[in-house]
C-alpha positions as CSV (number, residue, x, y, z in Angstrom):
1,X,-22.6,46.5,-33.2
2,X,-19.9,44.7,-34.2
3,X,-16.9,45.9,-35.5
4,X,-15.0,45.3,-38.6
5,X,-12.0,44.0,-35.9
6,X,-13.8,41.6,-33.8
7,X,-12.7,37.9,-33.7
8,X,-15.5,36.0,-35.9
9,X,-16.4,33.3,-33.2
10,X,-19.4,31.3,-34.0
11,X,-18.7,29.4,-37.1
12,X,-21.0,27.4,-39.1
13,X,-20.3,25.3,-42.3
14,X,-22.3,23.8,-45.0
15,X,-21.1,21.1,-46.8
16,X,-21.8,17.9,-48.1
17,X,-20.7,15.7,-45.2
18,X,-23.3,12.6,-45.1
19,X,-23.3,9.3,-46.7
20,X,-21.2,6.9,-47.3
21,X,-18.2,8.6,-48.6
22,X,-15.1,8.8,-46.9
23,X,-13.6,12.0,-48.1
24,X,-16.9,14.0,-47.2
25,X,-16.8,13.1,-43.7
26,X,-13.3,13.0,-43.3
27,X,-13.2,16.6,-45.2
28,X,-16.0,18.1,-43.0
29,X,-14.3,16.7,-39.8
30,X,-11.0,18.5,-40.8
31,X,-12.2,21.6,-41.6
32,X,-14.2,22.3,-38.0
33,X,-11.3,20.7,-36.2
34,X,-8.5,23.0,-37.0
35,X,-11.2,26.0,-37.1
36,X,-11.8,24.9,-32.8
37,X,-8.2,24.7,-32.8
38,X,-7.6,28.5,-33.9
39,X,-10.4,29.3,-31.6
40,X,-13.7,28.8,-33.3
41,X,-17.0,27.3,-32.0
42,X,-17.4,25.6,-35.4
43,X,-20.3,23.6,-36.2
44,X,-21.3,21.7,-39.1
45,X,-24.6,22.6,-40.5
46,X,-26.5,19.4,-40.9
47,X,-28.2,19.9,-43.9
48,X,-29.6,16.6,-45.6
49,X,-31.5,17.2,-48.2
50,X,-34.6,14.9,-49.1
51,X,-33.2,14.0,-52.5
52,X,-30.5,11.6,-50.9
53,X,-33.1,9.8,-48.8
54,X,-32.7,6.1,-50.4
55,X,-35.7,5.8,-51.9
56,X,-35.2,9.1,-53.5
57,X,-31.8,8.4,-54.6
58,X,-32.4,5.2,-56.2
59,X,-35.7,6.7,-58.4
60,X,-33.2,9.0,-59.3
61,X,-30.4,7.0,-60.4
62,X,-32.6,4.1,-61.8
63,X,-35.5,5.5,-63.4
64,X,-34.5,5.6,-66.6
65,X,-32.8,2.0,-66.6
66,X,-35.7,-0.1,-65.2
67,X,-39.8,0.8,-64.8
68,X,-41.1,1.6,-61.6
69,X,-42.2,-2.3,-60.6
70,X,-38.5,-3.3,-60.6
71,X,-37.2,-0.8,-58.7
72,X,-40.1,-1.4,-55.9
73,X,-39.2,-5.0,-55.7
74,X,-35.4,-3.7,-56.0
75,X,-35.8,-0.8,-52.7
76,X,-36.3,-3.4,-50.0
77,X,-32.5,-5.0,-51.2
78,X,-31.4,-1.8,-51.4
79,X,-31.9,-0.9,-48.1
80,X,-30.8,-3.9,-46.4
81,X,-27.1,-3.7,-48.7
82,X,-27.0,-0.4,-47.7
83,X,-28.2,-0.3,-43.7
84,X,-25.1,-1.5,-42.2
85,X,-22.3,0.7,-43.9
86,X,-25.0,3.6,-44.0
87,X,-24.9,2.9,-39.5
88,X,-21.1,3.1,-39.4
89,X,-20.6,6.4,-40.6
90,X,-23.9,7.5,-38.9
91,X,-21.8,6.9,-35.9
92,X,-18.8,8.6,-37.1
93,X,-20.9,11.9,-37.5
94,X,-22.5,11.6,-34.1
95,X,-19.1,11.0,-32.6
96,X,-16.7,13.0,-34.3
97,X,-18.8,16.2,-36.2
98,X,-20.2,18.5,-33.8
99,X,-24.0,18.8,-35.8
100,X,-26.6,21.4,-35.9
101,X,-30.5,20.5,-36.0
102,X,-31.3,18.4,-39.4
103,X,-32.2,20.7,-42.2
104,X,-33.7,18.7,-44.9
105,X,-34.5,21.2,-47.3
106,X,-33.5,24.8,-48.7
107,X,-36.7,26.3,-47.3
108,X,-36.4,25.1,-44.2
109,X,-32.7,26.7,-44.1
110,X,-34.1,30.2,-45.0
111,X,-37.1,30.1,-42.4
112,X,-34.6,29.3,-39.5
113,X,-31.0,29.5,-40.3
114,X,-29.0,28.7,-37.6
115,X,-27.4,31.5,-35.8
116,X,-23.7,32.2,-36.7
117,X,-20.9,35.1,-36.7
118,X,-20.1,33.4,-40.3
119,X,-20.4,31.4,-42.4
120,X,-18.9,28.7,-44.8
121,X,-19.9,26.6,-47.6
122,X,-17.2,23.9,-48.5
123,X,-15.3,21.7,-48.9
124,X,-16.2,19.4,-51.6
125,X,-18.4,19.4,-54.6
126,X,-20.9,21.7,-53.0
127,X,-21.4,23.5,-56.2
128,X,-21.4,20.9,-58.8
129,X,-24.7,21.0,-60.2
130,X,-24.7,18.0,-62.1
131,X,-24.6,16.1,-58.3
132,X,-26.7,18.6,-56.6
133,X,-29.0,20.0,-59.0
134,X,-29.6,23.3,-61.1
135,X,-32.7,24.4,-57.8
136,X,-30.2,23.7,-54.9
137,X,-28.5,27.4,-53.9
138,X,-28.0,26.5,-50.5
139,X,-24.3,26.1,-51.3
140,X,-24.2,29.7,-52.2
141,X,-25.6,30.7,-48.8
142,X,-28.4,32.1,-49.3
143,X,-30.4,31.4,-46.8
144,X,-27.6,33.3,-44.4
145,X,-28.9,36.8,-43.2
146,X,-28.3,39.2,-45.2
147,X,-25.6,41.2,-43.3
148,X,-23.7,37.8,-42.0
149,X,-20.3,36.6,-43.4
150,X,-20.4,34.6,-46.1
151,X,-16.3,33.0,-46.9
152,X,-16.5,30.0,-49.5
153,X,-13.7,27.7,-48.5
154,X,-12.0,25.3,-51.0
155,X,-15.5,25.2,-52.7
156,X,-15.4,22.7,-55.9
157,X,-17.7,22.8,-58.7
158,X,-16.0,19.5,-59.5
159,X,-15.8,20.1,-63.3
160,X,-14.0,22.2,-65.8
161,X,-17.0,24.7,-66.6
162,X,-20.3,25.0,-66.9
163,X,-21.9,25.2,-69.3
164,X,-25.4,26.6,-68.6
165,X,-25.7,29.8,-68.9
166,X,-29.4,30.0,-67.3
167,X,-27.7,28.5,-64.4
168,X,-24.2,30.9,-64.0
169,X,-26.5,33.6,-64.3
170,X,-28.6,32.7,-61.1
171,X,-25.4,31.8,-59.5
172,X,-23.2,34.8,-59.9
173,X,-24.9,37.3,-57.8
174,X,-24.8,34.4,-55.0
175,X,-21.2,34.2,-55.1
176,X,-21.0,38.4,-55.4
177,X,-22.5,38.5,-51.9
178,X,-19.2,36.2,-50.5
179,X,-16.8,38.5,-48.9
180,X,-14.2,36.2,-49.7
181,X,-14.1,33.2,-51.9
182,X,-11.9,30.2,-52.1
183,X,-11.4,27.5,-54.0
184,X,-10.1,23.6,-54.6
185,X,-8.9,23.1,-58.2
186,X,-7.7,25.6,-60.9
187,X,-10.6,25.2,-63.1
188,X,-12.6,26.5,-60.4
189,X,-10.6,30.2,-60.6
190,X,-11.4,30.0,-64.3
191,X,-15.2,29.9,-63.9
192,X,-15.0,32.4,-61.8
193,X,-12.8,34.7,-63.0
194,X,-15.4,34.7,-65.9
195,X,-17.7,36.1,-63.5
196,X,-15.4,38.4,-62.3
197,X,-15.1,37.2,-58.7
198,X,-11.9,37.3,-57.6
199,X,-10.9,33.9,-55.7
200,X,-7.9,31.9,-53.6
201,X,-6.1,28.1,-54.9
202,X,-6.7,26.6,-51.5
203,X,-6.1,23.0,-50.0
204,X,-8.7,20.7,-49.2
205,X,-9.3,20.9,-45.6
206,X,-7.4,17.3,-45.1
207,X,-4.5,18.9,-45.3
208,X,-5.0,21.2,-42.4
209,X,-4.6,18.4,-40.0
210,X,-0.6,17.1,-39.9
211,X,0.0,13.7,-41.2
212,X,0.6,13.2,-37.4
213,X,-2.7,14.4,-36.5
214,X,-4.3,12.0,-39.0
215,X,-2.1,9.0,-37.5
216,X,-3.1,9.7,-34.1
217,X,-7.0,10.2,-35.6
218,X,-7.0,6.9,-37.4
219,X,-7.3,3.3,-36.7
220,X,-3.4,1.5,-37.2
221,X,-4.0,-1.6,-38.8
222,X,-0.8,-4.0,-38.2
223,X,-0.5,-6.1,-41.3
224,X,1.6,-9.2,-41.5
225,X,2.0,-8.5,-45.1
226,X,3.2,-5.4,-47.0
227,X,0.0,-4.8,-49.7
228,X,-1.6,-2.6,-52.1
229,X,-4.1,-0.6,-51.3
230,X,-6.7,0.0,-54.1
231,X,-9.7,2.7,-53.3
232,X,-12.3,2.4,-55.6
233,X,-15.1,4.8,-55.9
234,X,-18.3,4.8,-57.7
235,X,-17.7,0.6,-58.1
236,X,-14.7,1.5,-61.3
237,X,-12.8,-1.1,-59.9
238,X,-11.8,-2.5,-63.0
239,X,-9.5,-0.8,-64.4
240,X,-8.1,-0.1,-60.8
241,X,-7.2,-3.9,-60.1
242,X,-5.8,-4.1,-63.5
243,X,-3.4,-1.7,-62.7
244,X,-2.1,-3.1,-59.3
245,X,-2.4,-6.6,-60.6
246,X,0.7,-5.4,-62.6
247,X,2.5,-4.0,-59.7
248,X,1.7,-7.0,-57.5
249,X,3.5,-9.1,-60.5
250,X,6.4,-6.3,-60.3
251,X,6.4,-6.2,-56.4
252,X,5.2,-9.5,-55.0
253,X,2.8,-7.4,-52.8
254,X,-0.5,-8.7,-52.0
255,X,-3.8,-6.6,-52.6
256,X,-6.7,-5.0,-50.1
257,X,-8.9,-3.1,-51.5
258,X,-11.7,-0.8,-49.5
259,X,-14.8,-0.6,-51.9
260,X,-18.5,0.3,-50.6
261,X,-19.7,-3.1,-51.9
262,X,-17.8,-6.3,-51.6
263,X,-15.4,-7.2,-55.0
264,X,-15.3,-10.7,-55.6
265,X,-12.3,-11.2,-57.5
266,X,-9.5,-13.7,-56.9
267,X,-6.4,-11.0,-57.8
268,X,-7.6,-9.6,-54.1
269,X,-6.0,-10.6,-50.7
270,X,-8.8,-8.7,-48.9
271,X,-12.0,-6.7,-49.4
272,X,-12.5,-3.8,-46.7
273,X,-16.3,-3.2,-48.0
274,X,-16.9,-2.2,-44.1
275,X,-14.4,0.2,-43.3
276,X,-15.4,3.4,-41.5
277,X,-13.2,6.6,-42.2
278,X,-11.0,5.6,-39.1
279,X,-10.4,2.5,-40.9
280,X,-9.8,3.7,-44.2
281,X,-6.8,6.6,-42.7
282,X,-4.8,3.6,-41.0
283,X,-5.6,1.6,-44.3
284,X,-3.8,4.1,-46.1
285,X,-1.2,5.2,-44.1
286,X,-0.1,1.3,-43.6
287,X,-0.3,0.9,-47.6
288,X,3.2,0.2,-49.5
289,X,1.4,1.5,-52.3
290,X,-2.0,2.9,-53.6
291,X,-3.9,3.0,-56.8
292,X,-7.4,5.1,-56.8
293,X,-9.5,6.6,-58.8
294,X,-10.6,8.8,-55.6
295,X,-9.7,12.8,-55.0
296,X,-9.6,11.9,-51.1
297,X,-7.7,8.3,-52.3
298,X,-5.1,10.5,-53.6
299,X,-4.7,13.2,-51.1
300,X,-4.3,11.1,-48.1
301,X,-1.6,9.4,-50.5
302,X,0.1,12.4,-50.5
303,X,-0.4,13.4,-46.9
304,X,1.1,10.3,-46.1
305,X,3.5,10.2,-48.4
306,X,2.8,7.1,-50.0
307,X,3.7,5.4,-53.6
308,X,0.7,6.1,-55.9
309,X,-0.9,5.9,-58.9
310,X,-4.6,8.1,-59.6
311,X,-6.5,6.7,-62.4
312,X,-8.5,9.1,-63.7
313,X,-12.5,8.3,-64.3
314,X,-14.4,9.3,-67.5
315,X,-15.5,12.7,-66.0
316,X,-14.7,14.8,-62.9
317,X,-10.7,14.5,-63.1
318,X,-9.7,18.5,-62.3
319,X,-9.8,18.4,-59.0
320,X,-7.5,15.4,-59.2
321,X,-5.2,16.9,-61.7
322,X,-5.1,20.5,-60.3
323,X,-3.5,18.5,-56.7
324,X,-1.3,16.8,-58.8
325,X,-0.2,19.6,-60.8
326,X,0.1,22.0,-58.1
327,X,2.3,19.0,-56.3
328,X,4.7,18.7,-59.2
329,X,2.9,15.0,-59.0
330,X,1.5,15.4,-62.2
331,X,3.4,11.8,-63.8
332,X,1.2,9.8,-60.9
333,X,-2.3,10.5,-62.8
334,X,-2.7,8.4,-65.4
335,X,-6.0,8.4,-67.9
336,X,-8.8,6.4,-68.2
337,X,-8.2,3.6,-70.7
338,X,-4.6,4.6,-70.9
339,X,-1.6,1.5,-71.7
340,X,-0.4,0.2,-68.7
341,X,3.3,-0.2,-69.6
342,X,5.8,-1.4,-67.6
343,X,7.1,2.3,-68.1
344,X,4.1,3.9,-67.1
345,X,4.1,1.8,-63.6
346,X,7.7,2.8,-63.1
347,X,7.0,6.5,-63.5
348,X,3.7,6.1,-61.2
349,X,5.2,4.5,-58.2
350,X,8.7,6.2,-58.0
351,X,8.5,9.0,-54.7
352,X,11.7,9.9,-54.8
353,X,10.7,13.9,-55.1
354,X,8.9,13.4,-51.1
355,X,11.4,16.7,-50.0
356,X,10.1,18.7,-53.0
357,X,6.6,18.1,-52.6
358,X,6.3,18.5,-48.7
359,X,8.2,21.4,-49.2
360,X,5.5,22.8,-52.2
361,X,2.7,21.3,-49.5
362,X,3.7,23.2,-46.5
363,X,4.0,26.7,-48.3
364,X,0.3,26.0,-50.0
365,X,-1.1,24.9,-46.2
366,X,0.4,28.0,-44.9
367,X,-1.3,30.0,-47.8
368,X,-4.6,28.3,-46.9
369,X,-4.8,29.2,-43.5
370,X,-4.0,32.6,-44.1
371,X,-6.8,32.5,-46.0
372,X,-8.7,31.7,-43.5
373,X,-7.0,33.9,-41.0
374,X,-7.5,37.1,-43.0
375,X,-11.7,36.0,-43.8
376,X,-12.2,35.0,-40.3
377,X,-10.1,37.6,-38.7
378,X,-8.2,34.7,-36.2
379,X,-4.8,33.4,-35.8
380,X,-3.6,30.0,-36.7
């Protein structure tokens, strides 16, 4: 029988680490890497559920726009747009994620879960239920055994409550069964401390890896030119090359932009709609400056210390903010539809406070590990 001291060895961790998404992979990586640095046999659990299958996804996401016959004669583009990027950071999993069997649905989770000391759900939005739906509990682990471990780890719901009640109510006794419980943003402690679960203010797994760790990790990209680097995600780029039009006028400084689709606009130098998450680290750590709209866009802009400005998207901004605020970085987020003054760029790209934030960062790290320590029973 084990005993309540006994190093917790075999480690395995949900999360949402496919597709094409930079920070998911690059999120999941981090996490099981400094967990087998500590000691742990950590594996991700690779859990792909049917609903992102392509086809899937884009009935999903298109029904209600277009009838059924466009979106057949739409699936075979789809696919082909979407084959080559989708290969690349296949790649990176295989390479760089040590993976469990494929799980592609809860069921098949709870009829053979794989075999673990303990486990973790996070990071990410794993429990964001407007992304994963209000039927999908295998964030809340339970298809572990009953008398396994159960630690959430910078879990996000990735909004600022919820507002379901059907929905909290199916989820509380889920999260009661977690021995310990962490999260990503400060919203997150609110929902649950309406549950009355008692929770951590973590960092996102990134952030356990050095900023020399990450250099080493990614690919350097020597550029001629000093540029901006603009991240877009979900194709907002808009507002995003507005924004670092005005401090290419200011600066001189050319634009690249990494984008999942390729931006045809003639403000941009370059258009990096092929980078892999290798490319996308030494993208941003060569970056004079960086505008995003990204969570991951803006952390690796703090980990490397970079100029930035985080322009907030109509929905799903806490995560973003709660970083920022806990930073002291809060004057680089600005809002959706907000005036791009001359002032506001000043404030935004000014990193004069680098000593003061690192300083903030390091304790929060060592906090985070801790954590993680004290839940795992292991040493950093």
């Amino acid at each position: 029988m084990k005993k309540e001291t006994d190093v917790l060895k075999k480690i395995k961790i949900i999360t949402i680490h496919f597709g094409t998404n930079h920070g998911s992979v690059l999120q999941a990586y981090a996490l099981s890497t400094y967990l087998k640095s500590v000691g742990c046999d950590a594996q991700i659990i690779d859990y792909v559920p049917d609903r992102y299958k392509i086809w899937n996804s884009l009935v999903s996401k298109r029904r209600e726009q277009y009838p059924l016959p466009v979106i057949l004669a739409y699936y075979p583009i789809a696919v082909l747009k979407s084959f080559r990027i989708r290969k690349k950071f296949e790649s990176f999993l295989k390479k760089n994620l040590e993976l469990t069997a494929r799980y592609s649905s809860n069921e098949k989770l709870k009829i053979n879960p794989p075999a673990a000391d303990a486990y973790i759900s996070g990071s990410d939005q794993v429990w964001n239920n407007d992304y994963n739906g209000k039927n999908e509990f295998s964030y809340f682990l339970d298809f572990a055994p009953e008398k396994s471990k159960r630690i959430a780890y910078a879990a996000s719901f990735g909004k600022e409550s919820i507002s379901e009640e059907e929905y909290a109510n199916k989820i509380k006794p889920l999260l009661q069964s977690f021995d310990a419980v962490s999260v990503r943003e400060s919203d997150a402690q609110g929902i649950l401390h309406e549950m009355e679960i008692t929770s951590t203010h973590v960092v996102d797994p990134v952030f356990l890896l050095s900023k020399d760790q990450w250099k080493a990790f990614g690919n350097s990209r020597q550029s001629e030119e000093p540029y901006i680097l603009v991240y877009v995600m979900d194709g907002l780029y808009n507002e995003l090359l507005d924004y670092a039009q005005k401090l290419k006028e200011k600066t001189g400084k050319k634009i690249y932009v990494v984008s999942f689709k390729k931006i045809k606009d003639e403000r941009i130098a370059k258009c990096f709609h092929m980078a892999n998450p290798k490319d996308f680290i030494g993208l941003v750590e060569n970056a004079d400056a960086v505008v995003t709209n990204s969570f991951h866009g803006t952390a690796f802009s703090v980990l490397f210390q970079k100029k930035f400005t985080s322009i907030g998207k109509e929905r799903y901004n806490s995560r973003m903010i709660s970083l920022l605020e806990k930073l002291d970085l809060k004057s680089h987020f600005v809002a959706s539809g907000m005036n791009l003054s001359g002032e506001v760029i000043e404030k935004t790209i000014q990193r004069n406070n680098i000593e003061n934030v690192d300083k903030k960062l390091q304790e929060w790290i060592k906090t985070s590990k801790e954590f993680l320590g004290n839940s795992l029973n292991i040493q950093s």
